[in-house]
C-alpha positions as CSV (number, residue, x, y, z in Angstrom):
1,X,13.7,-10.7,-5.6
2,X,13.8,-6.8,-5.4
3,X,12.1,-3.9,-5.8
4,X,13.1,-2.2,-9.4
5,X,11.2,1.1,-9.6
6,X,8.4,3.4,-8.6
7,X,6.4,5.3,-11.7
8,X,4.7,8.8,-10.7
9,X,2.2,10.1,-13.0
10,X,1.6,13.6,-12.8
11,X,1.2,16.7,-14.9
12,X,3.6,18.5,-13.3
13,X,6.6,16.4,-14.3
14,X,9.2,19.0,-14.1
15,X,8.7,20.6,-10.8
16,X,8.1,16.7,-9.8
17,X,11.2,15.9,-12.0
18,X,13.1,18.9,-9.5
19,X,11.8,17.6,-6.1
20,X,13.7,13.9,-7.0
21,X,16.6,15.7,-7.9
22,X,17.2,18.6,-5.4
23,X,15.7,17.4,-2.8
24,X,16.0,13.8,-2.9
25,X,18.9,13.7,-4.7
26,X,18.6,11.3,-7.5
27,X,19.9,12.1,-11.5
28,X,18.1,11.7,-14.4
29,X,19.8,8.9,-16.4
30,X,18.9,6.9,-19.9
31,X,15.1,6.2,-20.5
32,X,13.9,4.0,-23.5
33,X,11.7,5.9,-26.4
34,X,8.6,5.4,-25.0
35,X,5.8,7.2,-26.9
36,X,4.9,9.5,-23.6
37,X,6.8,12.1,-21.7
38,X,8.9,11.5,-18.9
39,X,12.1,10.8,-17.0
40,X,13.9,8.1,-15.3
41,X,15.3,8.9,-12.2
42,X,18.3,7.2,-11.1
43,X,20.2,6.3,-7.5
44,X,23.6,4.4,-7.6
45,X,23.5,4.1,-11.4
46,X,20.0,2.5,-11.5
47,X,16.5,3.6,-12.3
48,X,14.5,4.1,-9.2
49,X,11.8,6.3,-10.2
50,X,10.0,6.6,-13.6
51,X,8.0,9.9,-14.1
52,X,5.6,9.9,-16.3
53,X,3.5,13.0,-17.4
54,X,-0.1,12.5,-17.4
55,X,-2.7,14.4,-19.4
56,X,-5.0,15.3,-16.2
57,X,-4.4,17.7,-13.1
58,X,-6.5,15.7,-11.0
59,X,-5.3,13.1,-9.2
60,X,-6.6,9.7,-9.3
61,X,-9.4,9.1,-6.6
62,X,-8.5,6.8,-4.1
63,X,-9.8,3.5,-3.9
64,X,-9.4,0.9,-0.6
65,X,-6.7,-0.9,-2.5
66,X,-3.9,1.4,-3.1
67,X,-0.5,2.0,-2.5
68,X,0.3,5.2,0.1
69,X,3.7,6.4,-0.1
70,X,6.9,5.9,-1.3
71,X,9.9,6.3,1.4
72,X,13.4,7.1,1.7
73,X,15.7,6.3,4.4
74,X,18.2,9.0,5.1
75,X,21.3,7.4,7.1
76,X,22.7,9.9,9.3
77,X,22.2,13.5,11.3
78,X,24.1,15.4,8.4
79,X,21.9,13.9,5.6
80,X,18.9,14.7,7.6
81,X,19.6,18.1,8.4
82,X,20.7,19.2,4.7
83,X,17.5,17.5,3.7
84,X,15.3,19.6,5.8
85,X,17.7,22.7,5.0
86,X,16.8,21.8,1.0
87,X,12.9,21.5,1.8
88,X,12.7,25.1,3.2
89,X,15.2,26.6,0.6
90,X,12.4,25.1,-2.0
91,X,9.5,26.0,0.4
92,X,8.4,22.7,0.4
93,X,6.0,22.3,3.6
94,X,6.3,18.9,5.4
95,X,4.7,17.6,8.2
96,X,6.8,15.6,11.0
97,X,6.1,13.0,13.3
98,X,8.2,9.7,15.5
99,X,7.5,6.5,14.9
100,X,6.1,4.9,18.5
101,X,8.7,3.0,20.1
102,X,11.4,2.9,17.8
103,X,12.2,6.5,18.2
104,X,12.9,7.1,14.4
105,X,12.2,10.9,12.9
106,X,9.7,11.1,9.9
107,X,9.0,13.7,7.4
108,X,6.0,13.9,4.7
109,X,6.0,15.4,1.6
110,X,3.6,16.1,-0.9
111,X,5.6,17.5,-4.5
112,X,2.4,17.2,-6.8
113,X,-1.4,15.8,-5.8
114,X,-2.0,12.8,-5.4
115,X,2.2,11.9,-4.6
116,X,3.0,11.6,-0.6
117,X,7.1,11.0,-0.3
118,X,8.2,10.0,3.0
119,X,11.6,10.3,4.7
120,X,12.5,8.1,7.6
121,X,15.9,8.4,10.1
122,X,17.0,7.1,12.8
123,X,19.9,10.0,13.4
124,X,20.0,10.8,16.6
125,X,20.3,14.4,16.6
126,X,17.6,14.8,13.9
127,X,15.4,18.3,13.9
């Protein structure tokens, strides 16, 4: 077994839509007719993310049960720094932080309420 996809929900689906491309880096590929708005993002070929444009601009509250995040691992000190370089040319603000003992760098992002996107390295030289 394997994970097959992520769905965000959010009324801002095309700046959301622009953050998983330009920053993250995925392309939007084939999506089936559903009878809502939306994309599917892909990564290798394969649908990762599925957007999905909801009706509200609140976000959903949050309840004990819940899922967080959704992360991506960038694999090297090149990948990490054009990622950061990307999030300032966009002016997206992030907060960083190291995971305890392992050393590894960590970056959160928040494209749209209610949507947190972490990155996680373990480059070395990582800013």
């Amino acid at each position: 077994m394997k994970l097959d996809h992520a769905t965000v929900v959010t009324p801002h689906l095309e700046e959301v839509r622009h953050f998983f491309c330009h920053i993250v880096g995925l392309t939007e590929g084939e999506r089936p007719p559903f009878s809502f708005e939306g994309y599917w993002l892909h990564h290798d070929g394969k649908p990762v993310i599925h957007l999905i444009k909801s009706n509200s601009d609140r976000p959903l509250a949050k309840t004990p049960s819940r899922i967080d995040h959704i992360a991506f691992r960038v694999e090297d000190d090149a990948g990490w720094n054009k990622l950061i370089a990307r999030l300032h040319s966009d002016k997206f603000a992030y907060q960083s932080s190291e995971v305890p003992a392992t050393g590894e760098r960590q970056l959160f992002v928040s494209p749209t309420p209610g949507v947190m996107i972490e990155f996680v390295t373990a480059a070395t030289g990582a800013h």
